[in-house]
Structures are given as C-alpha cells and as structure tokens.
C-alpha positions in Angstrom: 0.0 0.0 0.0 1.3 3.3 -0.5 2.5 4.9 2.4 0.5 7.9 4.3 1.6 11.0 3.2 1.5 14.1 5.5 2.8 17.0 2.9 4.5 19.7 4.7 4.6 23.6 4.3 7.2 23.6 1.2 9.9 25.6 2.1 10.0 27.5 -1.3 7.7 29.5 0.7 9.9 31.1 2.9 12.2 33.9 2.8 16.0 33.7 3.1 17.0 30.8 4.5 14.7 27.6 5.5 15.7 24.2 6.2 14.6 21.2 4.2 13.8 17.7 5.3 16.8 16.8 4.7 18.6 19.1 7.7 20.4 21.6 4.9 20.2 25.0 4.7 18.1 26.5 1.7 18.7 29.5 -0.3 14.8 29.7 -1.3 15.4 32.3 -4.0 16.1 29.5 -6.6 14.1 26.0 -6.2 15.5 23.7 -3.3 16.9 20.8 -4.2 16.9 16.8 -3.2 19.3 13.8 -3.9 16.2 11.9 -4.1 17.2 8.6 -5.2 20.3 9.3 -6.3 22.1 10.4 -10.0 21.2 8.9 -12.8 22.6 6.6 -14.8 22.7 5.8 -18.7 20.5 3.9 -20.4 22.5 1.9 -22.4 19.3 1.3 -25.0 19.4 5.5 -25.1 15.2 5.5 -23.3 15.3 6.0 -20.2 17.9 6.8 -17.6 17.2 5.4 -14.0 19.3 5.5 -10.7 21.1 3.2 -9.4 18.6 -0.2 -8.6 15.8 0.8 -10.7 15.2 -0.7 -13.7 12.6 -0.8 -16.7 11.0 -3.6 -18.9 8.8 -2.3 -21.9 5.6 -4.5 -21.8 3.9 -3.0 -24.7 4.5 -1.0 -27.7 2.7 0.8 -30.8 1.5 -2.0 -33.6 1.8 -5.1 -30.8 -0.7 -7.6 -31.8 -3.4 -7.8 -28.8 -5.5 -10.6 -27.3 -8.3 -9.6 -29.4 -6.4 -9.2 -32.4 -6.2 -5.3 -32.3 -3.0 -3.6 -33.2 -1.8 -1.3 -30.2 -2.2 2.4 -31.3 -0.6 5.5 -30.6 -0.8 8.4 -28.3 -0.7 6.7 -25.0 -1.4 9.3 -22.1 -3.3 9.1 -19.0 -3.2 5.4 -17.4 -4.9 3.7 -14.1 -4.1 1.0 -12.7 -6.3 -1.5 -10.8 -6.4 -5.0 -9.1 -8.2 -7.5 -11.1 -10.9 -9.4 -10.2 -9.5 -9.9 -6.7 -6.3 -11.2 -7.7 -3.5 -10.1 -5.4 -1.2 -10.6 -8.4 -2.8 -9.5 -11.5 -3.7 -5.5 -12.2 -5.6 -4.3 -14.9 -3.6 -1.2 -16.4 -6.3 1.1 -18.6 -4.8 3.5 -20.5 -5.7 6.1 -22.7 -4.8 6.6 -25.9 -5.2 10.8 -27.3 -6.3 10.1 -30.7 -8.1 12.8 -32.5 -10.2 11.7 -35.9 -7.3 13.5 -38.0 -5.2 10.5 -36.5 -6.7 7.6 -38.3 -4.7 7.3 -41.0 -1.3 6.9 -39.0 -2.9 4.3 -36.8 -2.4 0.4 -37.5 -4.4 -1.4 -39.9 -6.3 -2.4 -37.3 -7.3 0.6 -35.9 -8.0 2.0 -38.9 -10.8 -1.0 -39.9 -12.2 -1.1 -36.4 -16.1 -1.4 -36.5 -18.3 -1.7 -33.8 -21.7 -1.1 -32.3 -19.9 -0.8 -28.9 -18.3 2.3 -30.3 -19.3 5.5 -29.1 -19.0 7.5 -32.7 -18.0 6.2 -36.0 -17.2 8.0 -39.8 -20.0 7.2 -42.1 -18.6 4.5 -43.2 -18.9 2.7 -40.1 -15.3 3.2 -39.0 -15.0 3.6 -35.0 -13.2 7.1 -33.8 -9.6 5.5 -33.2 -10.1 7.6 -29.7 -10.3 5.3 -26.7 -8.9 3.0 -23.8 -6.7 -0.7 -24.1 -6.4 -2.7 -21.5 -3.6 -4.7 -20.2 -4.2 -7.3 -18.0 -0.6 -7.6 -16.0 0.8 -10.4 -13.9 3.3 -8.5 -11.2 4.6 -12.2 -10.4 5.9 -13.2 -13.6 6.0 -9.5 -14.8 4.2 -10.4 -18.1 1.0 -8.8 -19.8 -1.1 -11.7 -19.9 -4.4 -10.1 -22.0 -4.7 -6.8 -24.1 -7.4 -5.2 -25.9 -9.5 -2.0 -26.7 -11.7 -1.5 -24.1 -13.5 1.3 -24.8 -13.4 3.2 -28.8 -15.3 6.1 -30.6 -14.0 8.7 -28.5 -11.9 11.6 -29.2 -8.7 12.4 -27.6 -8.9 10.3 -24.3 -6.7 12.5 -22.6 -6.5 11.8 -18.7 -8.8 10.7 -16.2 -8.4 8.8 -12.7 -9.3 5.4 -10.7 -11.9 5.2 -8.8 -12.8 3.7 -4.7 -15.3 1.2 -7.1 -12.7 -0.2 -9.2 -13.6 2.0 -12.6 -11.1 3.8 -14.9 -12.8 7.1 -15.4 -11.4 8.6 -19.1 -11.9 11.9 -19.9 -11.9 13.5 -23.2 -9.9 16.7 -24.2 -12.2 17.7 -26.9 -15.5 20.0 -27.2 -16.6 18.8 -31.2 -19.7 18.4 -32.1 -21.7 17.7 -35.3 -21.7 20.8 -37.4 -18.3 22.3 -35.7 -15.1 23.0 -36.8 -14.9 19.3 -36.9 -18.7 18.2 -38.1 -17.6 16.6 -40.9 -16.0 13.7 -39.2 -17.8 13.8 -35.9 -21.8 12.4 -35.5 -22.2 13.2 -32.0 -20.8 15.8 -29.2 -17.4 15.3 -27.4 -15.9 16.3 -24.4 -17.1 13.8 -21.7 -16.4 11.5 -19.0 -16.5 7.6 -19.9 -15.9 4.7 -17.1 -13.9 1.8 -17.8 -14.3 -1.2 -15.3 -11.0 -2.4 -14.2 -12.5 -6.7 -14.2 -14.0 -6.2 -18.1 -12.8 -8.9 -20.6 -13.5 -7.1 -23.9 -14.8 -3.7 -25.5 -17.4 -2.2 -23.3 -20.3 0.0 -24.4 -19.1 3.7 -24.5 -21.6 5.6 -22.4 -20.8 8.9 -21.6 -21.6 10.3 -18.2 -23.3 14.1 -19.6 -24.0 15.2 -16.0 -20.1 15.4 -15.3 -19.6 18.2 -18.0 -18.8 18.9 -21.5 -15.6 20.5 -21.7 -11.4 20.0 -22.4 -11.6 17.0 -20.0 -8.0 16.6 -18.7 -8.2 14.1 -14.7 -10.3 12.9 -12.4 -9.9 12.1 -8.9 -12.1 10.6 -6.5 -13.1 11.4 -2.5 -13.1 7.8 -1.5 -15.0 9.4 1.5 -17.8 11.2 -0.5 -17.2 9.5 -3.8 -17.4 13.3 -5.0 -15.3 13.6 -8.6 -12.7 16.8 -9.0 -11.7 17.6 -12.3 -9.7 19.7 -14.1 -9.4 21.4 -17.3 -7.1 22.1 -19.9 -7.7 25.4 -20.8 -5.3 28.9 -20.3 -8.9 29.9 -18.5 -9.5 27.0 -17.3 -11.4 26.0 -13.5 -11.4 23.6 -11.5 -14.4 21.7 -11.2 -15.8 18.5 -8.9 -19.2 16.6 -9.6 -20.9 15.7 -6.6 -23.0 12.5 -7.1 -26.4 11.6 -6.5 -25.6 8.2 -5.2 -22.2 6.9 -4.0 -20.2 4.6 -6.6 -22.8 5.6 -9.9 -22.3 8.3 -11.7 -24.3 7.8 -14.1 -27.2 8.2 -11.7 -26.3 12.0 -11.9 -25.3 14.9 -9.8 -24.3 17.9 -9.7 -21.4 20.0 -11.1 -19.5 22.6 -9.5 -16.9 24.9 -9.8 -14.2 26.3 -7.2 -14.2 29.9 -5.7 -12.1 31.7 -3.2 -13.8 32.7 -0.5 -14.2 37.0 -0.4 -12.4 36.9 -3.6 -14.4 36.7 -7.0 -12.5 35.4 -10.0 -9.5 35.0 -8.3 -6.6 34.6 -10.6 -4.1 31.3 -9.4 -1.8 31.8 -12.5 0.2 34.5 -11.4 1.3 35.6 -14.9 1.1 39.5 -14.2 1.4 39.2 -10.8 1.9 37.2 -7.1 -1.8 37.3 -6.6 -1.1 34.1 -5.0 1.7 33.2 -3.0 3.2 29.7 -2.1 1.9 28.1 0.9 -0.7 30.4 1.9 -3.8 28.6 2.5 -7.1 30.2 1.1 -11.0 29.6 2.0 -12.6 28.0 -0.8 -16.4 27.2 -1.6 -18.5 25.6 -4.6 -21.1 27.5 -7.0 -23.4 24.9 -9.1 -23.0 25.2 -12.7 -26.4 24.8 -14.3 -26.6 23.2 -18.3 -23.2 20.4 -17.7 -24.1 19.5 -21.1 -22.6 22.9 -22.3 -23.4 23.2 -26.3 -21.4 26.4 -27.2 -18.7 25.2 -24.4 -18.7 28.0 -22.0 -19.1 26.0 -18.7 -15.7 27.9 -17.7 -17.4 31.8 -18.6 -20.3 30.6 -16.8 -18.4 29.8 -13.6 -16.5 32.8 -14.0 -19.2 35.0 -14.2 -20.0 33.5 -11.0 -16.7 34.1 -9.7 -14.6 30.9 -10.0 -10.9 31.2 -9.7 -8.7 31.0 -13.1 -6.0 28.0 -13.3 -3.5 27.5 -16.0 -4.2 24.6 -17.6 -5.2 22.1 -15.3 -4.1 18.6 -15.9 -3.0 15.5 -13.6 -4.4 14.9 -10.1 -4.0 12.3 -7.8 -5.8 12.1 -4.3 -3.6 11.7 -1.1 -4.9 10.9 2.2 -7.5 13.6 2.8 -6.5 15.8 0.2 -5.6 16.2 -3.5 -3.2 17.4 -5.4 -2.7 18.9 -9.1 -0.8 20.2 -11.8 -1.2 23.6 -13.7 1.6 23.2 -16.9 2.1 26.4 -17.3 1.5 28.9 -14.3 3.5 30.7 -12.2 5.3 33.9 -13.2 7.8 32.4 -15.7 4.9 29.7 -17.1 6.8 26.6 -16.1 4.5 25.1 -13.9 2.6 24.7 -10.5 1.5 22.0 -8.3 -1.8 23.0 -6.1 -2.8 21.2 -2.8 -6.8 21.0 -1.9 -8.1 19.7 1.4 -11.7 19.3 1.6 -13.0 19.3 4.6 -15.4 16.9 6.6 -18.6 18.8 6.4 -17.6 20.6 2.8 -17.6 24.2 4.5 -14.3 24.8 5.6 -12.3 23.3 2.3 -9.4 25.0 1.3 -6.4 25.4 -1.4 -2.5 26.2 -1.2 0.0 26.9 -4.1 2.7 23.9 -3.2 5.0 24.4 -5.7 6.0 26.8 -8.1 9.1 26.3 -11.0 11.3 29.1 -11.4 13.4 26.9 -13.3 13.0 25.2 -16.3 15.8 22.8 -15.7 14.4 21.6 -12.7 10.7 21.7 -13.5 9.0 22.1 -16.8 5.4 21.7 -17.4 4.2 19.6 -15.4 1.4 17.4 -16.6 0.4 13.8 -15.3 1.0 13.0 -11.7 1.3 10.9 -9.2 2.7 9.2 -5.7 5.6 7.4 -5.0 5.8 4.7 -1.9 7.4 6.8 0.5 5.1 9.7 0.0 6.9 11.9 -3.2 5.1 13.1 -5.6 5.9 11.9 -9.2 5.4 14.6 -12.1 5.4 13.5 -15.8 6.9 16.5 -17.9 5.2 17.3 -21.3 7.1 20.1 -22.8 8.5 20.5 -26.3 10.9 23.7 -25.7 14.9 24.5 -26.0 15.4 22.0 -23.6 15.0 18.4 -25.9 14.7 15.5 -22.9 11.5 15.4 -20.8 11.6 13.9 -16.9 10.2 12.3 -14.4 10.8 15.1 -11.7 10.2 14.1 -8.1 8.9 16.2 -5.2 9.7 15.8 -1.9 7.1 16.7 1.2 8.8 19.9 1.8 9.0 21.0 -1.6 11.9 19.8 -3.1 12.7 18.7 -6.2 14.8 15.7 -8.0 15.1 14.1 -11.0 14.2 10.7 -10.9 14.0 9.5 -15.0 15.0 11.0 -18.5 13.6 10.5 -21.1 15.8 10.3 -24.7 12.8 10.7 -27.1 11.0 13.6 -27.8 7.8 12.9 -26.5 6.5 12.9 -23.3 5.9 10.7 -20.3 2.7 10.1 -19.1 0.2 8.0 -17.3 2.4 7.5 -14.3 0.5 5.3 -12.0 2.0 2.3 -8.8 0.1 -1.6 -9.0 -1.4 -1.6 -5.6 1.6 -3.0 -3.6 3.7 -0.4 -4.5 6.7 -2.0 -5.8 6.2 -1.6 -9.9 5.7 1.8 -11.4 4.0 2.0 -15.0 4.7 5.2 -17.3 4.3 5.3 -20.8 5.9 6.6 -23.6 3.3 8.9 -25.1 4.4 8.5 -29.2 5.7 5.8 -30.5 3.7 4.1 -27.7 5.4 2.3 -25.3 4.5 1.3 -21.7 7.0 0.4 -19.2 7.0 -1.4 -15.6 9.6 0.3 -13.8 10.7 -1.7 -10.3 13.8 -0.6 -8.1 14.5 0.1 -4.3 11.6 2.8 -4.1 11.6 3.0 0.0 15.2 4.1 -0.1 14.7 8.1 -0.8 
C-alpha cells in the first residue's frame, strides 16, 4: 500500500533561509533541491535513464498484436491502474490513448478498420473514432502482460482521467466537437465527456458517456473515496477547477451535480500568477463551490459561466491524484515564468471549511518544466510526468519531496512525453508510458530508499 503522506509547508515558501527535510540550509530564492534517489545513470538502450537499482521492462508498444487481435495504437497518455478481479497478483492497467479523428490514418491497420456497435461515434462509413482506452491485464509475479485489448473506442482524444474507490477507470476527453463544428464533418455526435472503464472487463465495453459530469477540455479525475465526490480539471489557459458531486455513492451515471471552485471574499480569483503574485506559495485560502447549471454545455462556455460567478482561473489544469484527505494537481504552465505549479486541496469533513494552497511553483525550467500527469511514489513523493517541447529536448520524471523539493528521478531520450504514471497496488512496480511511438513500461527498483 502506498505509504501515508503528511505533505508539509514547502519551504519554497519562505524567505531567506529555510531548512529542508533533509537538515540543509536552503537559499529559497532558486528551487531547493533533493538527492532523491540518487544520480542517474545511462540507459545503455538510449530510453530511459534510471538511478542506481531501478530498472525498466517495456511491456507494450505501438503495432503489438493484442488478445483480441487489435494492433496497439498511438498516443498513449493518462493510465490507471487497478487490481483484477480480486487477484492479489494481476492488475488491470487502462490507458488512454489521445487520438483525434485526423489520427486515423497513421494508426495500424487495425485501428484504422475497427467497427463496432460498442463504439461511441463512428465515420459514415462505419469506422470507429480511433479515440479510446486498451487494456492490459498484468501479472506482477511473472512480470508479463497476460491479455490486451480495446476496451473502450469512438471517443476523441482520451486525454487523462483517474481510478476510482469502485474499481472503474474514469477517461476523460480533451475535446468539445460536435456535429456541425469545426470538426462536423467527421464527428456524429458531441465530445468532451467523462467515460468509465471497469478495471474486471474482458473485452470492449459499451461507450456511455456520463453528460451530468460536463462537457468540456476534459483533462483528470480524482475521486473522494469518502464522498465519492469527482474533482476535475481542465485544460484550458482559462480553465477551472471543477468537482461533480454525485447523486448516489459509486454511480455516476445516476447523476449529480457540477461545481466549480471559488475563493472565498475573492471573486474570480486569478491562481496563474502571470502578471502578478496574486497568490503566494503556501498560503492557505477559503474555498467554496457554485453549481454550474446546463453540464451539457453546447457552445462550451461551462468555464465563462463559472467565471461570471466568480470561480478562480488556473492555468491549464491537468494530472491529479488524491492523497490521504487531500488532492493534489498540476497547472503546466503557471507561475510567473509559465513553467508550472502544483496546487494542494483539502476538503473538509462537512464541505464548508475546504481549502487550497499553491505547493509548488518552478522558477526553473531545468528543474521543472510543465508539469502534466501525476502521481505518488511509496514513501510519500510526488511523481510529475513533464510534457514540454521547448529549448530543452529530454523530458523527466521530476520528483517532489514533502517539503517542496525537487529531484530528477528519470530521462527521457525521445522527444515525447511521459505520461500515465501510476504504482500496482503493492507499491513496488511503477508504469509510465511513452506517449508517441507508444510504449508502456514497468519500472521496479528500491523505491523505500529516498
């Protein structure tokens, strides 16, 4: 299991000097620093330095043949990971593939013939929307994928999403076509929602989409195993943060209702910071919900509607992973220099008192650089995916440290980005993938030793 975590204030958030976990002396006007687990080392295959112990085994790649006789396709993003059926060995890894309608023609043969009635939307010829979910079904004895197969198709650019307390993959859609749009000649229905993937399904489900969660740039999804309440985020410059609060525990698609975020006694609060410090690191600030009426959202202006009722402004939300009583998620590019934030959320027991911190803010695009996926390492560090195509070629796997610090913990030799980052329930195998050529890895190594 992973480990409790009890974040501390981060001392970026200090003037002059602080101390760090760690006992050393910080000069907080540059981002602190951590050995984490230690320097690393060269791939000799030229993928994916490691430190010292750790080591990688790809387990599936782009074109693969799969159980069902499917070709793996491209774009692999956002990933969950789940135990199957009960088995204390076996996890069901669901991952997302980002495929927009343009992308059809790159995909494998496969893909590219795919019909089905399961399928969500198809091109008039009866083609599914390559958009969608695979499936591996992963031994962590024998360290083998022992099934694989689309689990869910006809979507459009399956982003992100989360796991849920019910064992579900929730996959989210960074998309807003619709019939008639920019996009209308490809497209029969309207995009931009929430599907659920069960972890224990054998073969292609029915896409339904859950339209009470919202219609909008769909980036994660993390659940409140408390409340079962859903917080999601948005990948938009404008974007809010947003959380669905269910009619019944466990099924969304019984319905509920959406929200977005507010600072209390401050009306469309502005978290970026681009123009200016409006919110400083590790200040903690009130927060309350306003109900956002029409989820379905056909000229996609769920984010102007909360803003007009004063919702704060994030910079393109995108991963989030829940902690123990609290969340925690990435803005790529906030902050003052646009390289990225982390944000910490604690709701509270009776929802009135809930509130939200700036954790982390790069000032350094060396050390941090648009952060994107995210999520929780054994002993309590956070794990960032990078996903940034700048001056600087090799994205990272950037650890973060409870009091703020950071480390690099994998490099990546490709130019693409990492993504998906999610631990088997044990805690001993971490799964990334390689977002394009596809590849997924299982990553193992001495991860109680930072």
């Amino acid at each position: 299991m992973i480990t409790r975590r009890q974040f501390l204030v981060g001392s970026l958030a200090f003037g002059g000097l602080a101390t760090s976990a760690f006992g050393k002396q910080l000069n907080v006007a540059s981002m602190p620093m951590s050995e984490g687990y230690g320097a690393l080392l060269p791939d000799p295959q030229k993928l994916l330095d490691l430190p010292k112990g750790f080591s990688y085994n790809v387990i599936s790649s782009l074109g693969d043949v799969m159980s069902d006789g499917m070709h793996v396709p491209d774009r692999a993003d956002g990933m969950g990971c789940l135990p199957f059926k009960g088995n204390s060995n076996k996890v069901a890894l669901i991952r997302n593939h980002e495929l927009h309608p343009k992308h059809l023609s790159a995909q494998p043969e496969s893909i590219q013939q795919h019909t089905s009635k399961l399928a969500y939307d198809n091109y008039a010829d009866g083609v599914a929307l390559p958009g969608g979910t695979t499936t591996m079904v992963y031994n962590l004895t024998t360290q083998t994928v022992e099934r694989e197969f689309i689990s869910l198709t006809g979507t459009v650019r399956n982003c992100s999403g989360g796991i849920t307390p019910w064992g579900t993959w929730l996959t989210c859609e960074e998309s807003v076509d619709r019939p008639h749009g920019p996009n209308g000649d490809v497209v029969n229905k309207s995009h931009g929602y929430i599907f659920e993937v069960p972890a224990d399904a054998d073969s292609l489900i029915e896409a339904k989409p859950l339209k009470a969660m919202g219609r909008f740039n769909h980036e994660a999804a993390c659940v409140d195993p408390k409340t079962g309440i859903v917080y999601l985020t948005e990948d938009r410059g404008d974007s809010l943060l947003y959380r669905f609060v269910p009619s019944e525990y466990g099924n969304l698609a019984a319905g509920g209702q959406l929200e977005a975020l507010v600072v209390k006694n401050n009306p469309q609060f502005d978290t970026r910071n681009w123009r200016s410090s409006t919110m400083p690191l590790a200040t903690w600030f009130d927060i309350e919900w306003v109900a956002l009426d029409n989820p379905e959202s056909p000229d996609d202006d769920l984010r102007k509607q909360g803003y007009d009722k004063g919702a704060a402004l994030f910079a393109r939300g995108e991963g989030m992973h829940w902690g123990d009583d609290e969340l925690y998620f990435c803005c790529t590019n906030g902050g003052k220099k646009q390289l990225g934030q982390v944000m910490k959320l604690v709701p509270s027991e009776n929802g009135k008192q809930d509130k939200l911190q700036l954790f982390l803010e790069s000032e350094d695009k060396n050390l941090y650089n648009f952060g994107d996926n995210l999520t929780v390492c054994p002993n309590g560090h956070l794990l960032v995916c990078e996903d940034q195509y700048t001056d600087i070629v090799d994205n990272h796997l950037r650890g973060v440290t409870p009091s703020g610090e950071v480390y690099n913990f994998a490099k990546l030799h490709a130019q693409t980005e990492l993504a998906g980052a999610c631990f088997s329930p044990d805690g001993n195998t971490l799964f990334v993938n390689i977002y394009s050529p596809t590849k997924t890895l299982a990553i193992t190594g001495p991860w109680a030793s930072a």
